[in-house]
NUTORVO-234956 format. One record per atom (N, C-alpha, C): x, y, z; atom name. Coordinates in pm, 1 decimal. Atoms other than C-alpha are relative to their C-alpha. Example, Ala and Ser with C-alpha at 12.3 -4.5 7.8 and 13.67 -1.06 7.14 Angstrom:
<pts>
         xx         yy         zz   atom
       89.0     -119.0        0.0      N
     1230.0     -450.0      780.0     CA
       90.0      120.0        0.0      C
      -82.0     -119.0       -6.0      N
     1367.0     -106.0      714.0     CA
      -77.0      109.0       73.0      C
</pts>
This chain:
<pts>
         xx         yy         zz   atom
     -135.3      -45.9       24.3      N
    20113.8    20146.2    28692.6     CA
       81.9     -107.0      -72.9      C
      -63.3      115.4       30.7      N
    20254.2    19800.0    28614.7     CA
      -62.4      -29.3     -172.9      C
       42.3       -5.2      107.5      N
    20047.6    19800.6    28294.7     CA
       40.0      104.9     -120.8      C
      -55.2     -122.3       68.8      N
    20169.6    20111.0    28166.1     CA
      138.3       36.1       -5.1      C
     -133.3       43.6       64.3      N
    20513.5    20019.2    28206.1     CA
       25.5      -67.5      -80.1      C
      -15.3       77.4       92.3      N
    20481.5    19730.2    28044.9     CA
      -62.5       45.1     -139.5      C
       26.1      -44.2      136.5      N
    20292.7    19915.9    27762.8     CA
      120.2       81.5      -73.2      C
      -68.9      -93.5       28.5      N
    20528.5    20169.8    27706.5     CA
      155.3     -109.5      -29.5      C
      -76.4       86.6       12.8      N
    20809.2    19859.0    27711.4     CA
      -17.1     -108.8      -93.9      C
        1.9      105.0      113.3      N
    20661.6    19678.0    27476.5     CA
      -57.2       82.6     -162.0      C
       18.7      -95.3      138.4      N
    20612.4    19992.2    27224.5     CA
      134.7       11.2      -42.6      C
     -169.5      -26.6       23.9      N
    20980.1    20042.5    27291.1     CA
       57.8     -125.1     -108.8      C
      -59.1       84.9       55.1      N
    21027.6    19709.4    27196.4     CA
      -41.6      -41.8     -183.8      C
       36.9       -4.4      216.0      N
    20831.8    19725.6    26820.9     CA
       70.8      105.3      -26.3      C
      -80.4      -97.1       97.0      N
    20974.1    20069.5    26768.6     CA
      141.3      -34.4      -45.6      C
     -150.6        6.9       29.3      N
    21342.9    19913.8    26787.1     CA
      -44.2     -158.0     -147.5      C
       12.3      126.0      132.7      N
    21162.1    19631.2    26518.6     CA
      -31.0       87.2     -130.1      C
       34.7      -39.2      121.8      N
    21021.0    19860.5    26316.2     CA
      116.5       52.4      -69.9      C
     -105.0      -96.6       44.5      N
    21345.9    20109.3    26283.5     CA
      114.9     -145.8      -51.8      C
     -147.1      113.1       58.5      N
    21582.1    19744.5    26208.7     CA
      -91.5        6.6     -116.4      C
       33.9       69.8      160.8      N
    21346.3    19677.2    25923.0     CA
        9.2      132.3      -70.4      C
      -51.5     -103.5      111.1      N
    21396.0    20056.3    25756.5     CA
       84.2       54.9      -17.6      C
     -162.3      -41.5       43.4      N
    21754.1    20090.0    25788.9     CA
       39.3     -113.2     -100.6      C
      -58.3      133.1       63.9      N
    21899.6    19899.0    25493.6     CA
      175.4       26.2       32.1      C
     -168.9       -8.1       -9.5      N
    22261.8    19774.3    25496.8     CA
       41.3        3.0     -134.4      C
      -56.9     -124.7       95.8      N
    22449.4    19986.0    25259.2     CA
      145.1      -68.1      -29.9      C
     -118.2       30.6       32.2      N
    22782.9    19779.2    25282.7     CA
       61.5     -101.0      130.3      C
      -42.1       79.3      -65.7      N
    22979.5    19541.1    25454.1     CA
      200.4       27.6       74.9      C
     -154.9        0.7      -56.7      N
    23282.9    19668.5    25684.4     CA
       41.1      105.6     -128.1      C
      -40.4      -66.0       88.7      N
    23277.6    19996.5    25445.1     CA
       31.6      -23.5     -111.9      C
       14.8        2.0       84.1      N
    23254.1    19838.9    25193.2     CA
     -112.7      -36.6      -79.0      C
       91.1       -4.9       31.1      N
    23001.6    19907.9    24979.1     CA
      -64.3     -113.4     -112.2      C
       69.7      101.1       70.9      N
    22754.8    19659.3    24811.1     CA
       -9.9       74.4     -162.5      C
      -30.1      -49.9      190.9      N
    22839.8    19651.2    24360.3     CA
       85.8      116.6       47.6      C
     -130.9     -117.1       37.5      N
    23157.4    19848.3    24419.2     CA
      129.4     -109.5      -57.5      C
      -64.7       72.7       69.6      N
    23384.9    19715.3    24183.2     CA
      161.8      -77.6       73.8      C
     -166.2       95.6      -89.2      N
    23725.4    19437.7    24321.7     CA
      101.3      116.7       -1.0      C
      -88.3      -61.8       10.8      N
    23962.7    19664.9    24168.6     CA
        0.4      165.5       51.5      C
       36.6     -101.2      -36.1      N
    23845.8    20006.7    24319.4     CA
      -43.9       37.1      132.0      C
       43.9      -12.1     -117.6      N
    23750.5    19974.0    24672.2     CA
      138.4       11.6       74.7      C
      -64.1      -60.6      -60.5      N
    23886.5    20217.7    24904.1     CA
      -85.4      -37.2      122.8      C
       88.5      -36.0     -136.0      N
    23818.6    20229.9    25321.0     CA
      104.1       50.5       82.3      C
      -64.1      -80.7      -97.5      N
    23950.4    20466.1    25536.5     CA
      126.0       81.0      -97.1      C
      -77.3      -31.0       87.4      N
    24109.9    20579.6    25228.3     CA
      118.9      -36.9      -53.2      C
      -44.3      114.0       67.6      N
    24330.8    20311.0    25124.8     CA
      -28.7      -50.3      -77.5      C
       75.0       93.9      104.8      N
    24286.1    20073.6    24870.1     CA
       66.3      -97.3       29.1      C
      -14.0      134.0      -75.3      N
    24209.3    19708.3    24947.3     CA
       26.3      -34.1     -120.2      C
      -43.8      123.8      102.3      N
    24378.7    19469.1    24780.2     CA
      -27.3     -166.8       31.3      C
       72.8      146.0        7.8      N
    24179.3    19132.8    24757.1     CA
       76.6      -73.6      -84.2      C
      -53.5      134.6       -1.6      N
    24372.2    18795.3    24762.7     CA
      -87.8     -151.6      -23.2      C
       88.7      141.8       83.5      N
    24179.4    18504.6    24546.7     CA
       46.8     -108.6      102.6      C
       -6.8      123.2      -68.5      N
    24115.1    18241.9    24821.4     CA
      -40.8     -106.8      -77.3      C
       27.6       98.7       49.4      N
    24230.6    17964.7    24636.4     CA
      -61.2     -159.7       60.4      C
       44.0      136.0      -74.2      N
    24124.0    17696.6    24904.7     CA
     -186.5      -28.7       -9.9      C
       62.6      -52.0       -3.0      N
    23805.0    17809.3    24864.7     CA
     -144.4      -92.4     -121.6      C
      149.8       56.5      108.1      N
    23464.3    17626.1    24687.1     CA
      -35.6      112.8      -57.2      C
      130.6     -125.2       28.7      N
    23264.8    17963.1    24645.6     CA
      121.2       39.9     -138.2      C
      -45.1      -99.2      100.9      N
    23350.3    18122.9    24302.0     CA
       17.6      133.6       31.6      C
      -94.3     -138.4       37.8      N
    23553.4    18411.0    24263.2     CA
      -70.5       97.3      197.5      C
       21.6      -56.8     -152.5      N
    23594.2    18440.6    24659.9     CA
      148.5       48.0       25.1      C
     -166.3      -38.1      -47.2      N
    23864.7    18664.9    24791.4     CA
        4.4       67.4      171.2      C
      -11.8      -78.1     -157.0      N
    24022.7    18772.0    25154.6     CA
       83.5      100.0      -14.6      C
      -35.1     -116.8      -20.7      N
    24136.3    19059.7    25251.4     CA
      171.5      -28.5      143.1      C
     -139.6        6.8      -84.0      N
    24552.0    19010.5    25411.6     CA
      -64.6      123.4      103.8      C
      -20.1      -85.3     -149.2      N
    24532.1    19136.7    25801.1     CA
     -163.6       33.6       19.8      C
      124.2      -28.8      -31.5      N
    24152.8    19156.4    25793.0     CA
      -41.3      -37.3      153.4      C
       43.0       33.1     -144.3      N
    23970.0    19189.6    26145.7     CA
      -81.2     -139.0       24.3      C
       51.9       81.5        9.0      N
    23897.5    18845.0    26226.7     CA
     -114.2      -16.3      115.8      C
       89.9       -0.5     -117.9      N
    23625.9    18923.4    26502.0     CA
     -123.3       79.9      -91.2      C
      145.5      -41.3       41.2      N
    23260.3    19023.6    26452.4     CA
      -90.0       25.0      123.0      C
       84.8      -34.4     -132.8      N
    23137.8    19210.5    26812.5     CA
      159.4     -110.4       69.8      C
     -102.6       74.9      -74.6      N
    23310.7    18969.1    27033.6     CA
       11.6     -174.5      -76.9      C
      -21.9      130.1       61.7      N
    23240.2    18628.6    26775.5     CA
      154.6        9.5      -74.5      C
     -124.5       10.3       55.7      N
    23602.5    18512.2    26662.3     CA
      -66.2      -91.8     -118.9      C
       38.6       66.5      110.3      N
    23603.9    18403.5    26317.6     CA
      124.9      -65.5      -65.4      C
     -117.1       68.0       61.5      N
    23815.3    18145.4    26114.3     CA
        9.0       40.5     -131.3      C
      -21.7       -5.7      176.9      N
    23739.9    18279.7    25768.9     CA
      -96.5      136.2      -60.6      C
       65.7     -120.5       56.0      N
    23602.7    18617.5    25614.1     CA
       46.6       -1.1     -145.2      C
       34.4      -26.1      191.1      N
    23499.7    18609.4    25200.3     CA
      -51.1       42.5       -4.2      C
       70.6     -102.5       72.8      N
    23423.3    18876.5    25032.9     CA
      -11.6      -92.5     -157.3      C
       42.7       37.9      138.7      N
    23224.6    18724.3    24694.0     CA
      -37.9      114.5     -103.8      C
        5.1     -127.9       90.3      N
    23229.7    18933.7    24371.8     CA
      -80.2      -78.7      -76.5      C
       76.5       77.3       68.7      N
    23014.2    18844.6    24105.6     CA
       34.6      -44.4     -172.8      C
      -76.4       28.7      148.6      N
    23123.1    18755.9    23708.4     CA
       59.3       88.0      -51.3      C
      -34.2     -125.6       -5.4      N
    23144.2    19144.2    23692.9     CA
       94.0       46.8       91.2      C
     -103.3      -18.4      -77.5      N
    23417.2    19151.7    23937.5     CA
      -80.0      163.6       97.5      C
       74.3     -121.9      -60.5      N
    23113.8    19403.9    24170.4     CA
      -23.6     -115.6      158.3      C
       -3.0       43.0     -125.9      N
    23085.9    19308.7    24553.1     CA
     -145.9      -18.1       61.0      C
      158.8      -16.6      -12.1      N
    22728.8    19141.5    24600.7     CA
      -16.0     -115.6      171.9      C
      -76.5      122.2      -82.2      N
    22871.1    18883.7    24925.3     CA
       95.9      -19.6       89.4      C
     -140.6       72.0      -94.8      N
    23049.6    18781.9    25228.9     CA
      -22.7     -169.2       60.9      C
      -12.1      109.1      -71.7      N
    23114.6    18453.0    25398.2     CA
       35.8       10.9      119.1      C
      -55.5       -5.7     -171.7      N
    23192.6    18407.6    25752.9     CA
      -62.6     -131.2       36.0      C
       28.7      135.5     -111.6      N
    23273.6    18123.1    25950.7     CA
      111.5       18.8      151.7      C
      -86.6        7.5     -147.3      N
    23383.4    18018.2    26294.7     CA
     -106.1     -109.0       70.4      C
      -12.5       71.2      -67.2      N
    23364.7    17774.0    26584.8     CA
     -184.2      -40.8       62.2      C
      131.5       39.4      -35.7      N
    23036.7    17596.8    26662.6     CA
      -41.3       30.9      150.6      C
       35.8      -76.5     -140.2      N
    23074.9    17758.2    27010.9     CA
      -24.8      158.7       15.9      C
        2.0      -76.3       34.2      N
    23057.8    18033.1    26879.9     CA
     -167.4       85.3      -94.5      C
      119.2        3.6      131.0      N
    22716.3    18021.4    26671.6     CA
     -124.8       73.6      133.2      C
       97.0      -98.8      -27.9      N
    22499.1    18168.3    26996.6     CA
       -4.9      166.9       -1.4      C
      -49.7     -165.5        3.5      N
    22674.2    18459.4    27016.1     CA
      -21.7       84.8     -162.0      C
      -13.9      -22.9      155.6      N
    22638.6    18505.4    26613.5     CA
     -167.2       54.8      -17.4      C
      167.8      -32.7      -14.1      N
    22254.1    18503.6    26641.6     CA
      -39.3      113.4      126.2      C
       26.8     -116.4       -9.1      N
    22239.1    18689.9    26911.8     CA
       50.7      155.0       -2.1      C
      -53.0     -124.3       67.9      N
    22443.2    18983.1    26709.2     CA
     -135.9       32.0      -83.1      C
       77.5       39.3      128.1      N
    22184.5    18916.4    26418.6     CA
     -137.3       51.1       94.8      C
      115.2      -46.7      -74.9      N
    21868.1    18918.4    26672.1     CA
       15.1      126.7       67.0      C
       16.5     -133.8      -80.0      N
    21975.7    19236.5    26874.8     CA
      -22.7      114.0     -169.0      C
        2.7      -85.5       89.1      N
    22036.5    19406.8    26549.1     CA
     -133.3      -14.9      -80.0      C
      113.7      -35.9       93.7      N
    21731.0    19311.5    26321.5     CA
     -133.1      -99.8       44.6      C
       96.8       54.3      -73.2      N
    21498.4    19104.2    26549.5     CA
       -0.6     -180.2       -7.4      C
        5.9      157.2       39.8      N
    21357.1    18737.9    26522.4     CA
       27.5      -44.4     -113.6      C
       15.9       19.5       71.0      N
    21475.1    18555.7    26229.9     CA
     -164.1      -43.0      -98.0      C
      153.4      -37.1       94.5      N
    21201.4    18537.5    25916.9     CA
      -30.7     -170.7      -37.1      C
       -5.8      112.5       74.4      N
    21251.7    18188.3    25803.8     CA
      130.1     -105.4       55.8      C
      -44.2       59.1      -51.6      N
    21389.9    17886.0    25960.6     CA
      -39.5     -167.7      -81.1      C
      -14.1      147.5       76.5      N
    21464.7    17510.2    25777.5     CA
      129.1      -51.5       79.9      C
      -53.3      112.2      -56.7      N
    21649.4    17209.0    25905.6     CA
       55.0     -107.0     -131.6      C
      -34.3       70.5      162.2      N
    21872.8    17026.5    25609.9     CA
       88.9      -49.3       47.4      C
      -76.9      108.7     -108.8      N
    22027.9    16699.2    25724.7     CA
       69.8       52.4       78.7      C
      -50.3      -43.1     -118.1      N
    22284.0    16821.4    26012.2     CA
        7.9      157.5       31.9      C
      -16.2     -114.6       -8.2      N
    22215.2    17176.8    25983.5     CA
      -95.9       75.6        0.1      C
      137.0     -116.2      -43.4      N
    21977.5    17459.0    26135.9     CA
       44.5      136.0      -86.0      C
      -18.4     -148.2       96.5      N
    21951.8    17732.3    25881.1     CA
      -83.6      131.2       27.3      C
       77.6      -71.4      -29.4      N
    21822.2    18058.8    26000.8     CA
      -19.7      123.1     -118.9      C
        7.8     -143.1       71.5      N
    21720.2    18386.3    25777.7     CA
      -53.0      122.6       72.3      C
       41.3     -155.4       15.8      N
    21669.4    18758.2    25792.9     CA
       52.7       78.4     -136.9      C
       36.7      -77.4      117.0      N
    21564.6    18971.4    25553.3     CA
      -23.1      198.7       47.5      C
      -17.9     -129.1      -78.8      N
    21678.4    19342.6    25617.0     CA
       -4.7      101.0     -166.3      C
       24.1      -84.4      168.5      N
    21536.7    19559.0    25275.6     CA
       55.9     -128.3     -112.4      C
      -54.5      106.5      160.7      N
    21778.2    19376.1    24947.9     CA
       94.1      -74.3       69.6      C
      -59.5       47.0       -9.5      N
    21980.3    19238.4    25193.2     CA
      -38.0     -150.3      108.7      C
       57.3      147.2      -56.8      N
    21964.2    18829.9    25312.0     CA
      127.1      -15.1       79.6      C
     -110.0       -8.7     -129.4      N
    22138.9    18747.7    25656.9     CA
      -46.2     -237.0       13.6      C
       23.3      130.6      -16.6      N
    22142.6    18364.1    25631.5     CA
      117.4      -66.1       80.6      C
      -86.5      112.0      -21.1      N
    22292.9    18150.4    25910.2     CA
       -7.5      -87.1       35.0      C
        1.2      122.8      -30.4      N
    22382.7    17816.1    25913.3     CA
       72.3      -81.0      118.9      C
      -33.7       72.7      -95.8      N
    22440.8    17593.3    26239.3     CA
       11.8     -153.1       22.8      C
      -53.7      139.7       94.6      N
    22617.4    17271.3    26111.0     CA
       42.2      -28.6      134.5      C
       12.8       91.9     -139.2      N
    22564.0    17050.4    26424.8     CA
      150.4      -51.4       32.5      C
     -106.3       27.0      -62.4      N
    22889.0    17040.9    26683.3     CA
      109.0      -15.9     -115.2      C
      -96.9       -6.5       92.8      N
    23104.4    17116.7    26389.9     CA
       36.7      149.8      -42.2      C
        2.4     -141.0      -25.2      N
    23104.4    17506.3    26317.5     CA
     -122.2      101.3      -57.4      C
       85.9      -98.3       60.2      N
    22885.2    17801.7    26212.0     CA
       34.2      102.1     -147.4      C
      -53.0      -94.7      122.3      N
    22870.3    17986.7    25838.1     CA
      -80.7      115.5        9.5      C
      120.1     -149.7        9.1      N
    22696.2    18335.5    25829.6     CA
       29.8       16.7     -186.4      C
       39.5     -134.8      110.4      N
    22627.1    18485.3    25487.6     CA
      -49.0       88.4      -19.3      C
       81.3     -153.4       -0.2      N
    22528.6    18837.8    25384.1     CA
       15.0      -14.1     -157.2      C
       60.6      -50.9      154.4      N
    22377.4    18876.0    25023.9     CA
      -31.0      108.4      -12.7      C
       61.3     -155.5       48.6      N
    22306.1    19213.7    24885.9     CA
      -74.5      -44.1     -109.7      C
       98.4       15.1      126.2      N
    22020.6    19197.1    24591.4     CA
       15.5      164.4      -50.8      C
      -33.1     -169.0       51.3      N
    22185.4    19571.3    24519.1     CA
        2.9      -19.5     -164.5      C
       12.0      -12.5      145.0      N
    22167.8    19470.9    24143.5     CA
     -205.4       28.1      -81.4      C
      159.1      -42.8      -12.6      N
    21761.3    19464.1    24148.9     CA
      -43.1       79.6       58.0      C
      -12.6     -186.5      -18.8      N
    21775.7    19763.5    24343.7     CA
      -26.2      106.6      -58.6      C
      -30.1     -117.4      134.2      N
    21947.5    19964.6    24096.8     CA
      -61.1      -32.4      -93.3      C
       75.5       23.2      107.7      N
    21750.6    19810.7    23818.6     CA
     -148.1       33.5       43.5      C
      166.2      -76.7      -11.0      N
    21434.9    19915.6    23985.1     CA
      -56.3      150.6       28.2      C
       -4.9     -148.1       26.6      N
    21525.7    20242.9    24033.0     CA
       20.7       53.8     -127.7      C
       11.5      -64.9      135.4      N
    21637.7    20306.5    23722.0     CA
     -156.8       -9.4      -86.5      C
      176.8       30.8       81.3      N
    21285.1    20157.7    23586.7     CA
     -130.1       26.0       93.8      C
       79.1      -76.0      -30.2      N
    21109.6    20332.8    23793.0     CA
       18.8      136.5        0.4      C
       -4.1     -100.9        7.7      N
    21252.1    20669.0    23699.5     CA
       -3.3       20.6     -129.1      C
      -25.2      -45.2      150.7      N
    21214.1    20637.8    23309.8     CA
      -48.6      113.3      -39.6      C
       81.2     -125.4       67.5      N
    21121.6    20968.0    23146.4     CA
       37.4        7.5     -146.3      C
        9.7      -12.0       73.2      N
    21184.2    20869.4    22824.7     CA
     -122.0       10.0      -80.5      C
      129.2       -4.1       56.9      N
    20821.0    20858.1    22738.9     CA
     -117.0       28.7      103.4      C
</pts>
């Protein structure tokens, strides 16, 4: 009996691995990955993105009154990154180095063990890889935590389109 719980508990537990790896993420907080700065609506509004000039990352903007929580992680900083094309391929997120278990385990309940793990002078860098999109976070020793979310939605759409040619 004890065997056949645990079988049946540890099928449960691949089926919830397999189903994170074939849902892709489609957008970030409704907003969708390559939807252009000037055009993004949610909840049927239109956001108006504020060029964080304090800001290293190129052509990074916040969003005035944005939810600064993520589950129950409090965050000090949410960037949305656009790309030369002013199209939404990027976020940033940071917050409090007490804060960085709770961040992972958002990241692990949702898409399992990270894929790829490096160590670069004071900082533990973790990855996941969820379809085109990269979940990279960094844990910058007793100082704070950065999450990023990449979309690769431009090789996507370029591989769909070139894989549907019927011009010849």
């Amino acid at each position: 009996m004890k065997k056949l719980l645990l079988a049946i508990t540890l099928l449960g537990f691949a089926q919830l691995g397999f189903s994170a790896e074939s849902e892709a993420v489609l957008s970030f907080r409704k907003v969708l990955w390559g939807s252009s700065k000037d055009s993004v609506y949610r909840d049927g509004k239109k956001l108006e993105f504020a060029k964080d000039r304090n800001s290293l990352i190129k052509n990074a903007y916040a969003l005035p009154g944005d939810d600064m929580t993520l589950g129950a992680v409090k965050l000090e900083k949410v960037l949305y990154i656009f790309n030369d094309e002013n199209r939404f391929y990027k976020v940033f997120l940071q917050g409090s180095f007490d804060q960085v278990e709770e961040m992972k385990f958002i990241l692990t309940y949702k898409y399992g063990d990270y894929r790829n793990e490096s160590f670069v002078d004071d900082s533990h860098i973790m990855q996941w890889q969820v379809k085109d999109v990269t979940f990279t976070l960094k844990e910058v020793t007793k100082s704070r935590f950065e999450l990023t979310i990449e979309s690769n939605w431009q090789a996507s759409s370029d591989y769909k389109k070139n894989t549907s040619v019927d011009d010849f």
